[in-house]
Backbone of each chain as ProteinMPNN parsed JSONL, in Angstrom:
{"seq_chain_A": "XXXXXXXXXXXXXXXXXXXXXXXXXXXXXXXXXXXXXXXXXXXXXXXXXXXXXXXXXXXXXXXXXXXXXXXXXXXXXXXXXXXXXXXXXXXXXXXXXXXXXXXXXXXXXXXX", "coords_chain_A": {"N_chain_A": [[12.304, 53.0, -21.197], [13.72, 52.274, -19.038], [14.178, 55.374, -17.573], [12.017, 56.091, -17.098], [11.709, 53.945, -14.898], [14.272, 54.803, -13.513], [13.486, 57.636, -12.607], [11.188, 57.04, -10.873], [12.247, 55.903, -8.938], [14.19, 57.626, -8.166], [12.101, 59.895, -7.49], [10.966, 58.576, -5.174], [13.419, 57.743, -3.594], [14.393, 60.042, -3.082], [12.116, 61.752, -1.41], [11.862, 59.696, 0.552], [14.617, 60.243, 2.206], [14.546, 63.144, 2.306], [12.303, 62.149, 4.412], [13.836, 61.025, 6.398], [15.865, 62.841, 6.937], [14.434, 64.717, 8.221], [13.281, 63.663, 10.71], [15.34, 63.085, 11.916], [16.412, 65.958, 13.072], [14.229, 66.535, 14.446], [14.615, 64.546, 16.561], [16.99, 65.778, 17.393], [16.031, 68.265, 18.292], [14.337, 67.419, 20.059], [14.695, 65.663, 22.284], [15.522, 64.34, 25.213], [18.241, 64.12, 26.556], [21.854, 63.667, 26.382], [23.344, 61.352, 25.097], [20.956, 60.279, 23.834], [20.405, 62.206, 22.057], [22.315, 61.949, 20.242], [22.077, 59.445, 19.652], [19.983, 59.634, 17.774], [19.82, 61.548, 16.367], [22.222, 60.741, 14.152], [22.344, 58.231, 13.277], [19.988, 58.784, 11.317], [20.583, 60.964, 10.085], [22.287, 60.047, 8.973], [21.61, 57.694, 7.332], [19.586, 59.353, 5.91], [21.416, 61.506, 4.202], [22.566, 59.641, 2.881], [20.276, 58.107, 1.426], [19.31, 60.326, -0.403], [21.839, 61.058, -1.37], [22.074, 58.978, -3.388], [19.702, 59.168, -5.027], [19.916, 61.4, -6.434], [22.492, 60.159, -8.025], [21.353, 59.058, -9.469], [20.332, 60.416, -11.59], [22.506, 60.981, -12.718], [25.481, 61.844, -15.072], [27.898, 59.8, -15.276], [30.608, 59.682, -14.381], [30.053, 62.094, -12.152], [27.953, 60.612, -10.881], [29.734, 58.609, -10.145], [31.37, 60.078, -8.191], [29.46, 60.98, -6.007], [28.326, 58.584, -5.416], [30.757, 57.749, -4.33], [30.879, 59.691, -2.408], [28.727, 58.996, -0.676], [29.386, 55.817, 0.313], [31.695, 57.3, 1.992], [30.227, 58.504, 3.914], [28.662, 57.346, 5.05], [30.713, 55.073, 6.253], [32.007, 57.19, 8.189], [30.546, 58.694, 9.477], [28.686, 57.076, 11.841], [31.405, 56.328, 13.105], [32.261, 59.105, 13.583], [29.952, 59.511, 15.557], [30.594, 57.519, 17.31], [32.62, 58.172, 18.675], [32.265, 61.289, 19.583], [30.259, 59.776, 21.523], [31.743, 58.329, 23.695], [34.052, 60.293, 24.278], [31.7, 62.226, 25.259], [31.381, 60.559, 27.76], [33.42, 59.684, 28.811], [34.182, 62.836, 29.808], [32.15, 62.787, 31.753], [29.604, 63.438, 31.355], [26.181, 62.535, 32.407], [24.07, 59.647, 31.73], [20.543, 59.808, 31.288], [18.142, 59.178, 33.235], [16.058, 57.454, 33.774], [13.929, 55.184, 34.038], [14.031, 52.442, 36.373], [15.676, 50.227, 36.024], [17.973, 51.609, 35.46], [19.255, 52.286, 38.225], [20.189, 50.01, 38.906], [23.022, 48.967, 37.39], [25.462, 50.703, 37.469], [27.448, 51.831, 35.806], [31.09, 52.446, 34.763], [31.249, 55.059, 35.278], [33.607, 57.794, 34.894]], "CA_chain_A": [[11.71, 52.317, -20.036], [14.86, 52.802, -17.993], [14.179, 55.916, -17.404], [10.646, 56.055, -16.178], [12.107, 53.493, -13.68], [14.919, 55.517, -12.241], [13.223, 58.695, -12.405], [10.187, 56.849, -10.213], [12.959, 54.952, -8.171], [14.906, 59.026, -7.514], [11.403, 60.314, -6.541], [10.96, 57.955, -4.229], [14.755, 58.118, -2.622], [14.169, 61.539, -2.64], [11.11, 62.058, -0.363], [12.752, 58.939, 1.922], [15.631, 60.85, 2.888], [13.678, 64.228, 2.973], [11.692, 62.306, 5.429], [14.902, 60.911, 7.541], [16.613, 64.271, 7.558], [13.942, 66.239, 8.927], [13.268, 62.919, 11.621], [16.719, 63.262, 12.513], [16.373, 67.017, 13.506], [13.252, 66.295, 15.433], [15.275, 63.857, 17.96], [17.852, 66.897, 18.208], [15.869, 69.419, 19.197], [13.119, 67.189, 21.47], [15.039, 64.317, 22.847], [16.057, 64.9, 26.649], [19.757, 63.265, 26.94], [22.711, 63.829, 24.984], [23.289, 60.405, 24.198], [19.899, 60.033, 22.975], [20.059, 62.978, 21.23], [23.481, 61.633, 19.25], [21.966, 58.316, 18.91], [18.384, 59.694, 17.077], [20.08, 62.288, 14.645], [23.177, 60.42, 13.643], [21.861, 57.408, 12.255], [18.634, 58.886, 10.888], [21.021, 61.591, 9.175], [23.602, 58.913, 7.524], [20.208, 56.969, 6.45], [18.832, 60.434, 5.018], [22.045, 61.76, 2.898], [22.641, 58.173, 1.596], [19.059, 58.376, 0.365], [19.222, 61.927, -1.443], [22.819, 61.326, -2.743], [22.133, 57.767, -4.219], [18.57, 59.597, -5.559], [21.094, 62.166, -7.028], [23.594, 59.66, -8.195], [20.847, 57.841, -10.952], [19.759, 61.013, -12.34], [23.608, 62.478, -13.149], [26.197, 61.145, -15.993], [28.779, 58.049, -15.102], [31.48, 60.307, -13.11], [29.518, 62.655, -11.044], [27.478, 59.252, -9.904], [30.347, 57.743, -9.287], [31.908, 60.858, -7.012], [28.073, 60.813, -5.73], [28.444, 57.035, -4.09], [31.832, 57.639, -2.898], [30.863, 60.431, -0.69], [27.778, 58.057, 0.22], [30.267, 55.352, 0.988], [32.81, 57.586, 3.125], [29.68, 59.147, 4.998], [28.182, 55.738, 5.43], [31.763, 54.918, 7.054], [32.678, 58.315, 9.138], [29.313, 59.51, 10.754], [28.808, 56.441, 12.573], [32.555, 56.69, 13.747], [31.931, 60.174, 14.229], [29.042, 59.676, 16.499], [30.971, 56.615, 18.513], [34.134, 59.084, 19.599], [31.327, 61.921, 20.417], [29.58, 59.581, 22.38], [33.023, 58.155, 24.096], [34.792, 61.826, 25.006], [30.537, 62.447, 26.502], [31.159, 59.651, 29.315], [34.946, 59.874, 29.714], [34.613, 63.756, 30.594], [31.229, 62.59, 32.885], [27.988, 64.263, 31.242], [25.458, 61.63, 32.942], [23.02, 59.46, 30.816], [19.331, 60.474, 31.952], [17.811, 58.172, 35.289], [14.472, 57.76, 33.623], [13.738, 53.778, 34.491], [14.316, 52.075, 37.696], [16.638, 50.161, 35.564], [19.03, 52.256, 35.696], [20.004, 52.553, 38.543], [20.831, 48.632, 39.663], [24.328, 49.3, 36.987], [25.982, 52.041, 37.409], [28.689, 51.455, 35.257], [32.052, 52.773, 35.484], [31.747, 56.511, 34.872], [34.317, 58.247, 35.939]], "C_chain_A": [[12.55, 52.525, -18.793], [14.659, 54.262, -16.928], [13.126, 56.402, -15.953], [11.094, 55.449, -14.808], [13.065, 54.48, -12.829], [14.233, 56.907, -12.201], [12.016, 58.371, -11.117], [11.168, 56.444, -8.726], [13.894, 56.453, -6.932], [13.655, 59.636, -6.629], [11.342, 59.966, -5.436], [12.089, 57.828, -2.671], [14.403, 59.168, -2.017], [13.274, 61.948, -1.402], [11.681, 61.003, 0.737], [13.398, 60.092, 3.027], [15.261, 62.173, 3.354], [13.233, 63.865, 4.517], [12.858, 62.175, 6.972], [15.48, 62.133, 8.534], [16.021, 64.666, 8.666], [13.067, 64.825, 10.166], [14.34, 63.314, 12.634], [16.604, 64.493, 13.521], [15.23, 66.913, 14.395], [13.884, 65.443, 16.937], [16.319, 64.918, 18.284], [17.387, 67.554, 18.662], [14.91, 69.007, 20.655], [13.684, 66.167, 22.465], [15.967, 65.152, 24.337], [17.533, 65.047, 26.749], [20.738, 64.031, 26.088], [23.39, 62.306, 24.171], [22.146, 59.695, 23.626], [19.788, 60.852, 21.832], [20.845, 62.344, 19.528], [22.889, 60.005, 18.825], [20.77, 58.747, 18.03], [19.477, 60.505, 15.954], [21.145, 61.605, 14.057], [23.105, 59.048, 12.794], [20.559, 57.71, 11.071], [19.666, 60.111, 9.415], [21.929, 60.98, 8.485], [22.257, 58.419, 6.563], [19.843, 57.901, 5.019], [19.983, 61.12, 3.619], [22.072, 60.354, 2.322], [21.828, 58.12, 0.383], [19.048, 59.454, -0.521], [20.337, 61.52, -1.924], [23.012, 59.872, -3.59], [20.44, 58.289, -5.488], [19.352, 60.658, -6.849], [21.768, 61.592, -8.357], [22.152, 59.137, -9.726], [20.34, 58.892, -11.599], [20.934, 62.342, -12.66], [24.288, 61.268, -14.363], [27.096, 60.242, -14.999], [29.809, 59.065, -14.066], [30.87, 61.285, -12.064], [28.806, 61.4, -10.147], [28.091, 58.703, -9.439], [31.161, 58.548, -7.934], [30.898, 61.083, -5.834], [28.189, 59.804, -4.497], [29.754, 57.284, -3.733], [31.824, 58.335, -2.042], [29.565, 59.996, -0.193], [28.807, 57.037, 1.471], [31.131, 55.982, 2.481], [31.345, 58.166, 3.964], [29.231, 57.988, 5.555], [29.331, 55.0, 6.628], [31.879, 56.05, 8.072], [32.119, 58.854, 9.868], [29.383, 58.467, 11.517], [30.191, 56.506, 13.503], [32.8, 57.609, 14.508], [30.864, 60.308, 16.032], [29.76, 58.68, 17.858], [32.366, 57.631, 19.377], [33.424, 60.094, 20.251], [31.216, 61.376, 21.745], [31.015, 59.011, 23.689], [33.47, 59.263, 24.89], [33.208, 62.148, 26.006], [30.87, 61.618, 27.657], [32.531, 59.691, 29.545], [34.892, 61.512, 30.363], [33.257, 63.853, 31.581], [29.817, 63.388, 32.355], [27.218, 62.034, 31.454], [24.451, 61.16, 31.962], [21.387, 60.041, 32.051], [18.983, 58.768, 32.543], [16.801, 58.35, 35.074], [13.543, 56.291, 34.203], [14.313, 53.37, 35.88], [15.67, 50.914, 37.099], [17.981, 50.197, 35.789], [20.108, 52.561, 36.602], [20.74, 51.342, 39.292], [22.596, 48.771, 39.056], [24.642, 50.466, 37.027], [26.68, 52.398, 36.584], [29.689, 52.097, 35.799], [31.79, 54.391, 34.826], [32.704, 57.165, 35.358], [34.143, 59.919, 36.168]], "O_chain_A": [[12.097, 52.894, -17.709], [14.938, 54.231, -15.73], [13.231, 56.759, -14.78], [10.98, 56.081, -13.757], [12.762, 54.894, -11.711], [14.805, 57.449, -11.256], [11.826, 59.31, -10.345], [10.751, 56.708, -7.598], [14.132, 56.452, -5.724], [13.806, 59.895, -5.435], [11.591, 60.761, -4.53], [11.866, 57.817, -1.46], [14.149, 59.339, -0.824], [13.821, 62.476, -0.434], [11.966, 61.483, 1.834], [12.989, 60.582, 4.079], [15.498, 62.509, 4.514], [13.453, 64.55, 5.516], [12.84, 62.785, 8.041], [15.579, 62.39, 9.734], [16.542, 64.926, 9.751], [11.961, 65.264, 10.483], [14.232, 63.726, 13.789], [16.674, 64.234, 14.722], [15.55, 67.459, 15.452], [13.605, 65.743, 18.097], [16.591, 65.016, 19.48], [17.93, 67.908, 19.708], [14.722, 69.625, 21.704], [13.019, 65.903, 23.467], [16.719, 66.125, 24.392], [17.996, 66.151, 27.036], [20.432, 64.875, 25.246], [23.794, 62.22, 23.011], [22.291, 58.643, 23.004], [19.248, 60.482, 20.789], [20.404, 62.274, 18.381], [23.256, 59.463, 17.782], [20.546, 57.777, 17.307], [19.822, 60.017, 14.877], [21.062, 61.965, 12.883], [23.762, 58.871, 11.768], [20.286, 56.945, 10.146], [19.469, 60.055, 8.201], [22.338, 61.406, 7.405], [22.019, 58.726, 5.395], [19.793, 57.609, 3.824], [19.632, 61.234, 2.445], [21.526, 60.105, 1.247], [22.081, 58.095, -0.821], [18.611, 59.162, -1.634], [20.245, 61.465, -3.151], [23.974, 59.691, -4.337], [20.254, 57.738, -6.574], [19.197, 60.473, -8.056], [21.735, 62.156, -9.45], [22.504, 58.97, -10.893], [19.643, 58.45, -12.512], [20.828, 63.562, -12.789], [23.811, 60.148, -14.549], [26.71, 60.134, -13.835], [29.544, 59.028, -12.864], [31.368, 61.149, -10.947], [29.048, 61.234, -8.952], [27.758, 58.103, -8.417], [31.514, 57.95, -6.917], [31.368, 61.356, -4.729], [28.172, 59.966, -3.277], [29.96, 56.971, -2.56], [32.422, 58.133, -0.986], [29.177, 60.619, 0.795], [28.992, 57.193, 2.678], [31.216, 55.451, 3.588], [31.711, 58.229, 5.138], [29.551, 57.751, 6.719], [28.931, 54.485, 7.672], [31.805, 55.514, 9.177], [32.596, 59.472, 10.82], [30.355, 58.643, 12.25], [30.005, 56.753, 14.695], [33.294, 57.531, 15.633], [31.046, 60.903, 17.094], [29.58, 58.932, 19.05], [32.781, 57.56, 20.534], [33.644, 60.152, 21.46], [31.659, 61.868, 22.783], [30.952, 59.685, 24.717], [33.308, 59.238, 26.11], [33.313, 62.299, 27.223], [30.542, 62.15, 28.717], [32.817, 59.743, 30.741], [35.512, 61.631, 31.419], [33.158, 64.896, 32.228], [29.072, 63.895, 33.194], [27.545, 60.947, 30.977], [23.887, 62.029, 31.297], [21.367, 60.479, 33.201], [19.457, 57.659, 32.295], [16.175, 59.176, 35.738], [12.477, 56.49, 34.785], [15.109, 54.139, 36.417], [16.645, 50.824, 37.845], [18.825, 49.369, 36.129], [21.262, 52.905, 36.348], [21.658, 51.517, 40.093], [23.484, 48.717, 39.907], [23.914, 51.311, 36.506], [26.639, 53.623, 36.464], [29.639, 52.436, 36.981], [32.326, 54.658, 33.75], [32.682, 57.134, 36.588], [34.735, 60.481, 37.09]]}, "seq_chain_B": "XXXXXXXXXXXXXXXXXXXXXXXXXXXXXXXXXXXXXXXXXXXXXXXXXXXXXXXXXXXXXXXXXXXXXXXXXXXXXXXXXXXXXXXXXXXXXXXXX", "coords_chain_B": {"N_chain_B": [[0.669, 66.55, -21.922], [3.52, 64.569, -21.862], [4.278, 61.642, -20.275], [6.706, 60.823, -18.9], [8.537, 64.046, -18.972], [6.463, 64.823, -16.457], [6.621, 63.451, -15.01], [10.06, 64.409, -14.755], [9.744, 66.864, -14.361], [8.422, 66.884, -11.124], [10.642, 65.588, -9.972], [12.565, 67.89, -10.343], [11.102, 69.867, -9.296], [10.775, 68.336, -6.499], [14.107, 68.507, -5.882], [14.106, 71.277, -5.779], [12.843, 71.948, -3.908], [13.647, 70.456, -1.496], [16.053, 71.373, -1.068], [15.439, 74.008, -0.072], [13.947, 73.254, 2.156], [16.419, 71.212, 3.436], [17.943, 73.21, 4.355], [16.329, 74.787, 6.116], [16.578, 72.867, 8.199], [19.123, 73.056, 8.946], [19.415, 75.306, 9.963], [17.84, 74.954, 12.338], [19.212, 73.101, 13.145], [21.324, 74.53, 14.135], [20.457, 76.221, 16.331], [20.225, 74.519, 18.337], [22.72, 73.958, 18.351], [23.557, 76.342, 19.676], [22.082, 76.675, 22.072], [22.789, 74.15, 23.428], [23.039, 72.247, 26.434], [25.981, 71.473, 27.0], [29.329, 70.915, 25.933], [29.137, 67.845, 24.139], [26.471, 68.052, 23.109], [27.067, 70.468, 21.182], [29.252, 69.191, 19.586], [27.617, 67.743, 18.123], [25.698, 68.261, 17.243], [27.071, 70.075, 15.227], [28.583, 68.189, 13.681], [26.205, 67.217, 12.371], [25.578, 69.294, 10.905], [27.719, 69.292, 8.754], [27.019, 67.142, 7.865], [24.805, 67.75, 6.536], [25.718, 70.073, 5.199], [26.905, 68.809, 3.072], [25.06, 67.401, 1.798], [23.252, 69.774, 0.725], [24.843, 70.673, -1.046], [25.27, 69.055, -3.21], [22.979, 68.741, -4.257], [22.868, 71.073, -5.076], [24.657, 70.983, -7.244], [23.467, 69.599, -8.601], [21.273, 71.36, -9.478], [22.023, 73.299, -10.81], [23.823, 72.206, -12.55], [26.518, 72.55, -12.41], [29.398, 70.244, -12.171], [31.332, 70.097, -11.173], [30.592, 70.769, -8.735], [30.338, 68.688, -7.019], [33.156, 67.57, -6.52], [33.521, 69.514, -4.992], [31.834, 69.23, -2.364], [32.404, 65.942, -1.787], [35.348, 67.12, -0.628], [34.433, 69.023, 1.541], [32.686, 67.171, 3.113], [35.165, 65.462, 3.776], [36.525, 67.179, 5.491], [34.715, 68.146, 7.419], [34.273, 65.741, 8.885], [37.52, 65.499, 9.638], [36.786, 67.411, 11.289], [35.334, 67.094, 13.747], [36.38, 64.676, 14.713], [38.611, 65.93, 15.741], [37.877, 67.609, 17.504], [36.402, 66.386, 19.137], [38.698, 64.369, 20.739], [39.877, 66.558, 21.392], [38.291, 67.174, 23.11], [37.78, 64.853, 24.781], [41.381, 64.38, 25.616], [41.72, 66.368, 26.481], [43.857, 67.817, 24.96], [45.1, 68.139, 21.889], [47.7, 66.017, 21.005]], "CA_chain_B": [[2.173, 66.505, -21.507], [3.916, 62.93, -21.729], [4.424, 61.182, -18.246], [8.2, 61.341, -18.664], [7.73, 65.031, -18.671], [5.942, 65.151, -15.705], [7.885, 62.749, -13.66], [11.196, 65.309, -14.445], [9.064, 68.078, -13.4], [7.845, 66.526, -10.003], [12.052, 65.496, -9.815], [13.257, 68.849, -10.599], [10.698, 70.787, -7.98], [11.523, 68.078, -5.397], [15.288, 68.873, -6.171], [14.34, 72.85, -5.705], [12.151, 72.271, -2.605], [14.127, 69.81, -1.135], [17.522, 72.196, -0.553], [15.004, 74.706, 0.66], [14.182, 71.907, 3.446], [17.497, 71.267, 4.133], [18.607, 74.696, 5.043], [15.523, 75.152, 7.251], [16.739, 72.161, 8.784], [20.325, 73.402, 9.171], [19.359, 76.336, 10.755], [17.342, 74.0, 13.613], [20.606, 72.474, 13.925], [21.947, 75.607, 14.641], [19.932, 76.358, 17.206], [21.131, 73.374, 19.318], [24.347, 74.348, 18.889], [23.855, 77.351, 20.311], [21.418, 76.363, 23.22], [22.699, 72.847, 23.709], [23.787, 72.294, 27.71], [27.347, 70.816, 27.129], [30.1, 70.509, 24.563], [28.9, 66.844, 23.359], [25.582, 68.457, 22.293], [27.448, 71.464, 19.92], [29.643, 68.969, 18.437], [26.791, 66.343, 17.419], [25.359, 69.764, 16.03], [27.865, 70.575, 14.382], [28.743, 67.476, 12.806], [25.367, 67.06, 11.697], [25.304, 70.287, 9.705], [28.707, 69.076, 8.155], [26.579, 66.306, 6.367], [23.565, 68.465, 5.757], [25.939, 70.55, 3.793], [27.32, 67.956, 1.851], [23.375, 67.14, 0.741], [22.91, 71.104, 0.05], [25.77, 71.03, -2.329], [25.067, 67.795, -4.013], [21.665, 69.305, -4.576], [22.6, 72.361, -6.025], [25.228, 70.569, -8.106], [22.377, 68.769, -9.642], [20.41, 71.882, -9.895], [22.73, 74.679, -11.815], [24.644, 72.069, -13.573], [27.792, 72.356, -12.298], [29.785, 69.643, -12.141], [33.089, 70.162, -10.204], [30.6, 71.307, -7.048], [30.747, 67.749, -6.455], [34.513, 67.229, -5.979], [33.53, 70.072, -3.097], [30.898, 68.322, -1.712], [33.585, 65.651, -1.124], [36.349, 67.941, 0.107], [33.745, 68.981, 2.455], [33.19, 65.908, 3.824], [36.822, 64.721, 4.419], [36.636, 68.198, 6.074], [33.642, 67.774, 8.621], [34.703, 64.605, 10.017], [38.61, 65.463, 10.195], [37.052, 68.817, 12.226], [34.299, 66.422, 14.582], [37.401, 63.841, 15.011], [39.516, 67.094, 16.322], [36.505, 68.059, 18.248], [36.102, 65.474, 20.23], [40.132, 64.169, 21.037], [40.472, 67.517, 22.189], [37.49, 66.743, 24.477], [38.511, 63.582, 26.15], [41.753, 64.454, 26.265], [42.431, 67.946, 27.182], [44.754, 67.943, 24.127], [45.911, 67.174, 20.523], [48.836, 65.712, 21.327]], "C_chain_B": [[2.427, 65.217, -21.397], [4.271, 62.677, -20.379], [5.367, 61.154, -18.027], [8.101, 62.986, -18.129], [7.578, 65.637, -17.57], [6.396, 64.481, -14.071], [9.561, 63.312, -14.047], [10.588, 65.892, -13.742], [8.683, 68.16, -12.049], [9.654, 66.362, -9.507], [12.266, 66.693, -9.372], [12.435, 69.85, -8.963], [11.174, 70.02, -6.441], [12.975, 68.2, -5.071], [15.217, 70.528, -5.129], [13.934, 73.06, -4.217], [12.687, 71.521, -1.564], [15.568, 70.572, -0.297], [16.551, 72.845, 0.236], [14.804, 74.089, 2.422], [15.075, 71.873, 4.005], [18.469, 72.04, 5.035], [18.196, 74.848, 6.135], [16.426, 74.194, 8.585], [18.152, 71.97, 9.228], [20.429, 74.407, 10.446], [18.654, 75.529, 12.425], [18.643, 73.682, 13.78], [21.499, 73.492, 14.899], [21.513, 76.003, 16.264], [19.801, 75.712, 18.173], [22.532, 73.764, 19.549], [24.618, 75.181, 19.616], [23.358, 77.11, 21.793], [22.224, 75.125, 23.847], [23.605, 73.011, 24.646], [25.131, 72.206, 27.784], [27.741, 70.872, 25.75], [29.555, 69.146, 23.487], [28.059, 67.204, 22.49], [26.315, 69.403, 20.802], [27.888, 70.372, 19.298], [28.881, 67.674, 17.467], [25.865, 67.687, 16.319], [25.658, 69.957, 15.069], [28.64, 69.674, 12.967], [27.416, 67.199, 12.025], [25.09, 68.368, 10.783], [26.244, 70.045, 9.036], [27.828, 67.996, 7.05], [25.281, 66.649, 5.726], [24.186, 69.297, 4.304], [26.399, 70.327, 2.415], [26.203, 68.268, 1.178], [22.929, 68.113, -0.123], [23.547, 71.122, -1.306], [25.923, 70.089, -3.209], [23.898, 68.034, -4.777], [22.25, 70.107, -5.585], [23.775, 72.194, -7.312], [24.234, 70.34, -9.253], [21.455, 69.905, -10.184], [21.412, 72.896, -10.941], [23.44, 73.99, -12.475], [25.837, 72.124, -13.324], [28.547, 70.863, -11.509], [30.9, 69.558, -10.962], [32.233, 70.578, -8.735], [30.417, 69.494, -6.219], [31.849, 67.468, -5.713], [34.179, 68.971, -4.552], [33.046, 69.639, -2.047], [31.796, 67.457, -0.792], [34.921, 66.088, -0.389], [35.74, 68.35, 1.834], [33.416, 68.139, 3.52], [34.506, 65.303, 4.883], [36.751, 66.112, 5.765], [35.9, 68.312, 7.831], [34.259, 66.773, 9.334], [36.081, 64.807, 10.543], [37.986, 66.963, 11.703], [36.024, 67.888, 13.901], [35.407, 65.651, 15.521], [38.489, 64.705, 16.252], [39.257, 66.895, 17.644], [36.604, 67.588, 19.827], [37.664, 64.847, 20.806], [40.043, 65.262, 21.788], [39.472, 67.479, 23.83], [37.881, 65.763, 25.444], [39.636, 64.111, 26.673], [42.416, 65.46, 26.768], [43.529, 68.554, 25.946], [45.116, 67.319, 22.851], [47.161, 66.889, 20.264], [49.677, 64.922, 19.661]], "O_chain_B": [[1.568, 64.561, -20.809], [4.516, 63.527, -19.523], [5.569, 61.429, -16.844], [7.647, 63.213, -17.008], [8.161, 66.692, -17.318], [6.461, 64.769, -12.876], [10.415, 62.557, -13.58], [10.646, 65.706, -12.527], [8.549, 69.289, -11.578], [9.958, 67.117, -8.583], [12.228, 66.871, -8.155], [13.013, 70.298, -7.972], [11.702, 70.614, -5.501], [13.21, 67.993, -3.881], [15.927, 70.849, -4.176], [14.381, 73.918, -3.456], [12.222, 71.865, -0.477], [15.953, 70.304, 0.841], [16.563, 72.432, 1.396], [15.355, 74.423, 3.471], [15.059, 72.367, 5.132], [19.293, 71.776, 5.911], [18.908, 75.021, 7.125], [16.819, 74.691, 9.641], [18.476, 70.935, 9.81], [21.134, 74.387, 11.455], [19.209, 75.74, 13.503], [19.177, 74.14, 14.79], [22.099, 73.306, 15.958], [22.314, 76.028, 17.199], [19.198, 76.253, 19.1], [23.227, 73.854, 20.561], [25.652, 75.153, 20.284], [24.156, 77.325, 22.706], [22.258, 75.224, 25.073], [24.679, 73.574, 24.435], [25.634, 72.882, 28.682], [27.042, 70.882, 24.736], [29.535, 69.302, 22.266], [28.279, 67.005, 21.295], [26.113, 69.066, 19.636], [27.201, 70.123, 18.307], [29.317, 66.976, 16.552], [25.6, 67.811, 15.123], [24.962, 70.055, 14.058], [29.05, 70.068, 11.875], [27.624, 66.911, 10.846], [24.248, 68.246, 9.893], [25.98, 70.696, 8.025], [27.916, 68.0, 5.822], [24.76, 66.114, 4.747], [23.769, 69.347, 3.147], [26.409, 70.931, 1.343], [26.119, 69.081, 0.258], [22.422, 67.917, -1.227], [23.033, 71.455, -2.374], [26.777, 70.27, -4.078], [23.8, 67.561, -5.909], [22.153, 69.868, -6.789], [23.852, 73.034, -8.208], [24.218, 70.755, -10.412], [20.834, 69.658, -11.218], [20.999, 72.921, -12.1], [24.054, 74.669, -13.299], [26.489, 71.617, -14.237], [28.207, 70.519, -10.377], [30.967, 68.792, -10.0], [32.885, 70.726, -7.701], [30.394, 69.302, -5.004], [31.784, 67.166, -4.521], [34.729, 69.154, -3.467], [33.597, 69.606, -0.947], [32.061, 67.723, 0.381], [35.461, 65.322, 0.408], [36.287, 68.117, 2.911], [33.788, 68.324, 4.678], [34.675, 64.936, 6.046], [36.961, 65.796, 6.936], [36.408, 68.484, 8.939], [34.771, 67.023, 10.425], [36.247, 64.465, 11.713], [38.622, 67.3, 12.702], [36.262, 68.304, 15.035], [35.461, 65.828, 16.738], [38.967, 64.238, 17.286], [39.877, 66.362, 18.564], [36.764, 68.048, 20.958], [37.503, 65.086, 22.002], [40.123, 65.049, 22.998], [39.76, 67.652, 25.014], [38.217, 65.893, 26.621], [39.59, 64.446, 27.857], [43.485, 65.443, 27.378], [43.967, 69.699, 26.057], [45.401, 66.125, 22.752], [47.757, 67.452, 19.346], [50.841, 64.52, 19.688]]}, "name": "protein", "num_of_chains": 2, "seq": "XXXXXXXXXXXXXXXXXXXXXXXXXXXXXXXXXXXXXXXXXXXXXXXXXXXXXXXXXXXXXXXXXXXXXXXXXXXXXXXXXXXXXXXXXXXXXXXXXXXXXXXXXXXXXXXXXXXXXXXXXXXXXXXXXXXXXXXXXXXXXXXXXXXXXXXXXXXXXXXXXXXXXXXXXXXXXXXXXXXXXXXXXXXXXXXXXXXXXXXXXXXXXXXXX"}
């Protein structure tokens, strides 16, 4: 019975994260900005491996699953991180967010 | 055919067709990197094919059976982010001091 379940439970991961991935890559190549771009693929692609290597992880033996979730875990931790120092070094060396709302331009913030 | 069976078989092709996917979707990445206006763009590129290739090689662990391409998978990893981390330091500040 086990089985049936995780094998229904992996399909399911599986096509998820399929769908994330290839979301993800859609905000890189169409999205105007560059901090839009880094905010659409970088969460959508942590989301998407998580999903495939936890889909992975229930249909291997006891130590590959468990080397499985720890490089879920550390990606789960290091992309996000990744994406906040990206986005950081983008506005300290001055690439401009996009001036699409009226919004925008009452703060300016501090760019330098 | 028993419904176990047939729910591997639906597994195993989404397994096979699934890397294929991923690649495609590597190579798009690529193609930012190369086009993309400014440095921030390559290295959001570039880190994002770092965890595509984890997925590839987690995949194809699962598909040929080999075991140990895991512990690369992870090596990989540690690898991508120490090179993104670089990446970007050297961006802000002119230097890896």
């Amino acid at each position: 019975m086990w089985s049936y379940i995780s094998l229904v439970l992996s399909i399911i991961l599986m096509i998820s994260g399929l769908f994330f991935l290839s979301v993800g890559v859609v905000g890189l190549i169409r999205l105007p900005d560059t901090y839009t771009r880094l905010h659409a693929t970088t969460k959508c692609d942590t989301m998407g491996a998580g999903l495939v290597l936890l889909a992975l992880a229930l249909q291997s033996d006891f130590t590959v699953a468990a080397k499985l979730i720890i490089i879920t875990l550390f990606i789960w931790v290091t992309n996000p991180t990744a994406a906040h120092v990206i986005a950081k070094a983008a506005w300290v060396t001055g690439f401009p967010p996009i001036k699409k709302f009226e919004r925008d331009y009452i703060d300016g913030g501090d760019q330098k | 055919m028993e419904a176990l069976e047939i729910l591997k078989l639906i597994f195993d092709t989404l397994k096979f067709y699934g890397t294929i996917i991923v690649m495609i979707l590597v190579f798009f990445c690529l193609g930012r990197a190369i086009v993309g206006p400014g440095a921030p763009d390559r290295v959001t590129a570039i880190n994002i094919i770092g965890t595509k290739t984890v997925v590839i090689i987690a995949l194809l662990s699962l598909i040929y059976g080999y075991d140990y391409y895991t512990d690369i998978a992870m090596v990989y990893a540690l690898m991508a982010f120490i090179a993104t981390i670089g990446v970007a330091k050297y961006m802000e500040k002119g230097a890896l001091e």
